[in-house]
C-alpha positions as CSV (number, residue, x, y, z in Angstrom):
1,X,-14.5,-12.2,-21.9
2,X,-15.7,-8.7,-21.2
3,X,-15.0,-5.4,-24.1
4,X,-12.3,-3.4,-24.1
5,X,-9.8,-2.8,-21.2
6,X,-9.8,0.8,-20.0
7,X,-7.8,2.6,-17.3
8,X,-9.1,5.0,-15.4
9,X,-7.6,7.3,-12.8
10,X,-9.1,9.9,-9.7
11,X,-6.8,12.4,-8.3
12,X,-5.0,10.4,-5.8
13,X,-2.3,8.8,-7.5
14,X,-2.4,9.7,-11.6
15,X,1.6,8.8,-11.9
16,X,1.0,5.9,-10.7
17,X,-2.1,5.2,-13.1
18,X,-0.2,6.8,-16.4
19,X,2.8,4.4,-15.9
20,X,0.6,1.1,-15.3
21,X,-0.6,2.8,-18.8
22,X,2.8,2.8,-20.1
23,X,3.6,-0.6,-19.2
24,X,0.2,-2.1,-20.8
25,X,0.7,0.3,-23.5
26,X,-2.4,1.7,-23.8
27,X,-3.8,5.4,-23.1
28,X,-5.7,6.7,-20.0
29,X,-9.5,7.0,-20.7
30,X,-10.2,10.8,-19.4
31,X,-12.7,11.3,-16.5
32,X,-13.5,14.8,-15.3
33,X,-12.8,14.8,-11.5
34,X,-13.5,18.3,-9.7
35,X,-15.1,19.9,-6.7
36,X,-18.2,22.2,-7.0
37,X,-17.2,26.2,-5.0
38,X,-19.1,23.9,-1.8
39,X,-16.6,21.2,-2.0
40,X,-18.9,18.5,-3.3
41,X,-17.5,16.1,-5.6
42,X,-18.3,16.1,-9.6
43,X,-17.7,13.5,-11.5
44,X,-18.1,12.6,-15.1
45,X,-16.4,9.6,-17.6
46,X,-15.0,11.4,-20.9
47,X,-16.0,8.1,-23.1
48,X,-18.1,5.4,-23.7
49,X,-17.7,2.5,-21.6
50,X,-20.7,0.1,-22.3
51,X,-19.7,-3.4,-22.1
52,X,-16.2,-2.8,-21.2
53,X,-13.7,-3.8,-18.5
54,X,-13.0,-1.1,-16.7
55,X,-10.2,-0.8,-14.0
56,X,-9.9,2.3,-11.6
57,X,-7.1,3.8,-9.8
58,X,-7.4,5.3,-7.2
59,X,-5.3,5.0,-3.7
60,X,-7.4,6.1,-0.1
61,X,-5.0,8.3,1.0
62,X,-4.9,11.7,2.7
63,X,-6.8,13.5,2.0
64,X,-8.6,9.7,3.0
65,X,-12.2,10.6,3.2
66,X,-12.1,13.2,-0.5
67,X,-10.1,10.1,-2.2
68,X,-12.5,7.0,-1.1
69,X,-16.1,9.2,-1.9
70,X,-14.7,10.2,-5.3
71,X,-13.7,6.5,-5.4
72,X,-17.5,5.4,-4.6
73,X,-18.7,8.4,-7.0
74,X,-16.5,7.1,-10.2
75,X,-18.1,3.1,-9.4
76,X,-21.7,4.3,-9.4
77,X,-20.9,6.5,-12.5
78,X,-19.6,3.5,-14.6
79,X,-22.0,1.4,-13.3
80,X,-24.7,3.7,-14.6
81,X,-23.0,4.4,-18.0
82,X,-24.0,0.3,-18.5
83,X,-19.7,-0.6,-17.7
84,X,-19.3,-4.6,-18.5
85,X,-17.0,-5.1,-15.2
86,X,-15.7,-2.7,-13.0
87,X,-12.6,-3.2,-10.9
88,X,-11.3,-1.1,-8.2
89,X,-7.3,-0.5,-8.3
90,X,-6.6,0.4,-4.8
91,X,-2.9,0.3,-3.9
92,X,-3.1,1.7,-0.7
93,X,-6.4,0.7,1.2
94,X,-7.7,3.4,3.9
95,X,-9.4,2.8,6.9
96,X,-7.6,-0.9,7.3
97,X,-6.5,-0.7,10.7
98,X,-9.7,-1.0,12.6
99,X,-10.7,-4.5,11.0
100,X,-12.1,-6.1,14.4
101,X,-13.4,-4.7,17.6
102,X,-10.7,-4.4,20.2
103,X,-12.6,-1.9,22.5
104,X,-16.5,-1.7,23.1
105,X,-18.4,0.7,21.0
106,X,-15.5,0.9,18.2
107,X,-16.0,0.7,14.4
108,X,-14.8,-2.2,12.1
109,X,-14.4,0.7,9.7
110,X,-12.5,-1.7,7.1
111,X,-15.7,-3.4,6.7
112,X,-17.9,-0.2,6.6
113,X,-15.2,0.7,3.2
114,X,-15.9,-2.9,1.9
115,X,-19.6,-1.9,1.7
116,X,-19.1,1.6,0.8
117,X,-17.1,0.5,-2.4
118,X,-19.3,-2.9,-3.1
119,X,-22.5,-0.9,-3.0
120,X,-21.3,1.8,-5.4
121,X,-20.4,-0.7,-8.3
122,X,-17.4,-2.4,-7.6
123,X,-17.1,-5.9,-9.2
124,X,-13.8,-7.0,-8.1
125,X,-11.0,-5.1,-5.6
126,X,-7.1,-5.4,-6.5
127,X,-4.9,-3.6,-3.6
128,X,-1.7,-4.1,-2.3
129,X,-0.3,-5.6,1.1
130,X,-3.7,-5.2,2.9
131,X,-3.1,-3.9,6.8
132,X,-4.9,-7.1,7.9
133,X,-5.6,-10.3,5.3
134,X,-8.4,-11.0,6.9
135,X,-10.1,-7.9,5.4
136,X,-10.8,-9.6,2.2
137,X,-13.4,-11.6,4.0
138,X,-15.4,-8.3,4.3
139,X,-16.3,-8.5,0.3
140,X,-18.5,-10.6,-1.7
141,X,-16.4,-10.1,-4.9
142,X,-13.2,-11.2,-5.8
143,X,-10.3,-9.6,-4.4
144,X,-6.4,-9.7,-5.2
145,X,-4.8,-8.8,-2.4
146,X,-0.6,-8.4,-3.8
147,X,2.5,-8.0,-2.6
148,X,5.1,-5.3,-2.9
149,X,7.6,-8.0,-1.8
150,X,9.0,-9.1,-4.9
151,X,9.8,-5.3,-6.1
152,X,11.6,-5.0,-2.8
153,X,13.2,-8.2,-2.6
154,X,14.8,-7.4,-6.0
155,X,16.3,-4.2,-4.6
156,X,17.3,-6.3,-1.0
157,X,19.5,-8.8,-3.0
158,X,21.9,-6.1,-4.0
159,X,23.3,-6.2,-0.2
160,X,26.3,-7.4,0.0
161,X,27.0,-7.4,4.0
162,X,25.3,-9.9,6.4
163,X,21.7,-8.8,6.5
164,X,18.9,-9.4,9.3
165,X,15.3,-9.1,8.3
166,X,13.7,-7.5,11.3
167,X,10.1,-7.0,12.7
168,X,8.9,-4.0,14.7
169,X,6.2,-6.3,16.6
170,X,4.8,-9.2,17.0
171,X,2.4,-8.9,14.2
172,X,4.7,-8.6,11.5
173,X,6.8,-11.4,12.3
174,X,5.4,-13.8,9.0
175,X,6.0,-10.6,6.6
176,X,9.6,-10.2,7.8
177,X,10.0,-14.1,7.8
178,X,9.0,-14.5,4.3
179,X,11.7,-11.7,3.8
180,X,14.2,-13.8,5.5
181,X,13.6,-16.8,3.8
182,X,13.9,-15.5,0.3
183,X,16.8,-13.4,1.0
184,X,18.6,-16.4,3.1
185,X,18.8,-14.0,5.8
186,X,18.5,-14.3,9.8
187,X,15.3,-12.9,11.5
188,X,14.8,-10.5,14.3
189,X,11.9,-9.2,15.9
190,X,11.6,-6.3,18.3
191,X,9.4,-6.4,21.6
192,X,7.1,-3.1,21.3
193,X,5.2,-1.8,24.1
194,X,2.5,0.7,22.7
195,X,1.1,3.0,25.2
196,X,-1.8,4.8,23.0
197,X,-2.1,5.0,18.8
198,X,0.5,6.7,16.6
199,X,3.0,5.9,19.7
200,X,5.4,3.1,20.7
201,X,8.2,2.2,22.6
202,X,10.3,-0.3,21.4
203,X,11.9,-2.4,24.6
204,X,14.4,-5.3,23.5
205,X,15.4,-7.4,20.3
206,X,14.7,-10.8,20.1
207,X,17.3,-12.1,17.8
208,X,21.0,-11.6,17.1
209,X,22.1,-8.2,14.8
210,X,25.3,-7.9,16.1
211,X,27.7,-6.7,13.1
212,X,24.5,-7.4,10.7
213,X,23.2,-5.3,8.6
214,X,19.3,-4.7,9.9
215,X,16.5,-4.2,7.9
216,X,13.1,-3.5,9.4
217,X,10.3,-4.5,7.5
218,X,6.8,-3.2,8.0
219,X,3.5,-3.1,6.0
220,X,2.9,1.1,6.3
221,X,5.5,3.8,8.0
222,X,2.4,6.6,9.6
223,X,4.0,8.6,12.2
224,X,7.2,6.4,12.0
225,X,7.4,6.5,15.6
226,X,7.6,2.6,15.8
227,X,10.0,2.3,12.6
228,X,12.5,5.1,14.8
229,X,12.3,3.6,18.0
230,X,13.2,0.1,16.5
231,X,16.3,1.9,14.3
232,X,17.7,3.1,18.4
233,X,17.0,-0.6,19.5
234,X,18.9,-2.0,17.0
235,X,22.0,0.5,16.8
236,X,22.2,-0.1,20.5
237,X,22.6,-3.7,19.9
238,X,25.2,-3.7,17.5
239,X,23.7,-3.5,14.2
240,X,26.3,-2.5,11.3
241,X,23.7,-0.1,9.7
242,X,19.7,0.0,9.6
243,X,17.6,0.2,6.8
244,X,13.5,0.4,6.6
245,X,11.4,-0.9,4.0
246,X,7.9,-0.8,3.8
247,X,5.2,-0.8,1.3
248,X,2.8,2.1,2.1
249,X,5.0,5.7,2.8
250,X,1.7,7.4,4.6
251,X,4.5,9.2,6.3
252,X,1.9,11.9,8.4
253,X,2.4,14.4,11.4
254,X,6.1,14.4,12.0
255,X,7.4,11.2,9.9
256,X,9.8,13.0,8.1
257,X,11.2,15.1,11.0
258,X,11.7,11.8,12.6
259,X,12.7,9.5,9.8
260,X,15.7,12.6,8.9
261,X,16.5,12.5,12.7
262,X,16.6,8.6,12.6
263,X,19.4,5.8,12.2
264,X,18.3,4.9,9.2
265,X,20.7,5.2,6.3
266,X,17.8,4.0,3.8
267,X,14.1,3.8,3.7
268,X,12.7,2.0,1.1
269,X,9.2,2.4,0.2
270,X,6.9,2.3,-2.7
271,X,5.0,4.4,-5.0
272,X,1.3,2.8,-3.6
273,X,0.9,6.5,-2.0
274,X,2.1,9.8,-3.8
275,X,5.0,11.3,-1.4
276,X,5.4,15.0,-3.5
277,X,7.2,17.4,-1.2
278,X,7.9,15.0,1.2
279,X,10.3,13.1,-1.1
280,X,12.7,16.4,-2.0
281,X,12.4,17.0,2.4
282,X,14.2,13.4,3.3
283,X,16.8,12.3,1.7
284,X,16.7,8.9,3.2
285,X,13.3,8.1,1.1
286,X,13.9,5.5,-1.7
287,X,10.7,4.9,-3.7
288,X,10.3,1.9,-5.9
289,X,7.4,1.8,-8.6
290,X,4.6,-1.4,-8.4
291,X,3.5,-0.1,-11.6
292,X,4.8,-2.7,-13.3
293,X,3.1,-5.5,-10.7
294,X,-0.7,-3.7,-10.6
295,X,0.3,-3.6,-15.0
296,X,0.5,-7.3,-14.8
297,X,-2.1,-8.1,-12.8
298,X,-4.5,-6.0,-14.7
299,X,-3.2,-7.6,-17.6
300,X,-4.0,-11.2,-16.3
301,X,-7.6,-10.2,-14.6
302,X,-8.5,-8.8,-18.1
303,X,-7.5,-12.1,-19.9
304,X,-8.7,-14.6,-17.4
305,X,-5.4,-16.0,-16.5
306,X,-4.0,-16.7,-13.4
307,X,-3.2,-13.7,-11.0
308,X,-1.2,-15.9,-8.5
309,X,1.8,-16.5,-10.3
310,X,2.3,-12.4,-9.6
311,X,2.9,-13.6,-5.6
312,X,6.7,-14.7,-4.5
């Protein structure tokens, strides 16, 4: 067993961290996290944390590259101030979408952020619906990859109507089937040509919506170009009514222009990325808080006991 379990938090997401703190009932332990007048990052942990288990916050959201160096900056600070274990609590993980070369002379910047974060302290990574699985094969620590599914599944089984769990590609046809098969629903996935990144062109469904009420179920929602064009697919094929859910709400460029403009009637997301403004600017945004999952699987990591009985 390591000491005493302490939360802290950067500036990315601190809701998020003070309610994981209100569900393990315990206090935040208080970090100073500021810029010097040059932009450089200062860091500094407000208490002693020799010998204790130590779990930090922080999502790698925009702004992406500020977020994952103060990340790197808080490790290497606890690991200096003699920190028994060290866990990084990234809901939403940055840089996740280049995981392999698919062009010559490109990046595999999710591995580049696996070193980044493992050379700067980190002992052991718990995120949240991971772009790509495969990425946990880029760290030589533990790593608790979770999923939002159960928080939106528990929303999902309010539906009364028919429902169809839908996919906007090919990729994310085992995420929407695992949908499906909890909710008892049918499964439909949409045939997506994309032309260059941040656009698509959904084509045709594959699947029968007809009078059904359609959900389309995706990992993120960036430019929510693909999430729109699947909502026109879909109305054009008879779908009763559309709904979106998806884990990660980057929601950049014109996502909420588009999502207000869209066929949507909800779009269910979580609280893995901080929305501010953006929630108040679309009222088809429905957030649901993992606070309570990332609570219990801190809970379990700090007690040794099992963190798989948190997946559906």
């Amino acid at each position: 067993m390591h000491g005493d379990l302490k939360i802290l938090t950067g500036s990315s997401n601190p809701e998020l961290a003070k309610a994981i703190c209100n569900h393990l009932g315990c206090q935040l332990t208080p970090a100073v996290c500021e810029t010097f007048s040059d932009g450089e990052i200062r860091i500094e942990i407000g208490a002693n944390v020799r010998g204790d288990d130590v779990f930090v916050v922080q999502s790698t959201c925009a702004p992406v590259n500020y977020n994952l160096m103060q990340l790197c900056l808080m490790l290497d600070a606890l690991k200096r101030a003699s920190v028994g274990r060290v866990t990084a609590v990234v809901p939403y993980y940055g840089y996740a979408r280049q995981d392999r070369k698919v062009v010559p002379r490109a990046p595999i910047s999710a591995k580049v952020v696996a070193d980044f974060l493992t050379m700067a302290g980190m002992n052991r990574l718990v995120t949240v619906d991971l772009h790509a699985g495969q990425i946990q094969g880029f760290f030589n620590t533990p790593v608790d990859n979770l999923y939002a599914a159960p928080v939106i599944l528990e929303y999902l089984r309010d539906i009364k109507d028919e429902i169809v769990m839908v996919s906007p590609d090919a990729g994310g046809v085992e995420r929407a089937r695992a949908f499906a098969k909890r909710l008892n629903a049918g499964l439909a996935i949409i045939d997506k040509r994309r032309d260059k990144p941040n656009q698509a062109q959904a084509m045709h469904v594959i699947g029968d919506v007809k009078g059904k009420v359609a959900i389309v179920v995706d990992d993120m929602i960036d430019t929510a170009g693909t999430m729109v064009a699947a909502a026109n697919v879909l109305m054009e094929n008879g779908a009763k009514e559309v709904m979106a859910c998806a884990t990660h709400p980057v929601l950049s460029g014109p996502a909420i222009d588009r999502l207000n403009n869209s066929a949507f009637s909800k779009v269910l997301v979580t609280d893995t990325v901080p929305l501010g403004d953006k929630l108040e600017n679309c009222e088809k945004l429905k957030v649901l808080s993992i606070a309570g999952l990332l609570a219990r699987s801190i809970h379990n990591i700090h007690t040794e006991s099992s963190v798989s009985v948190l997946f559906v």
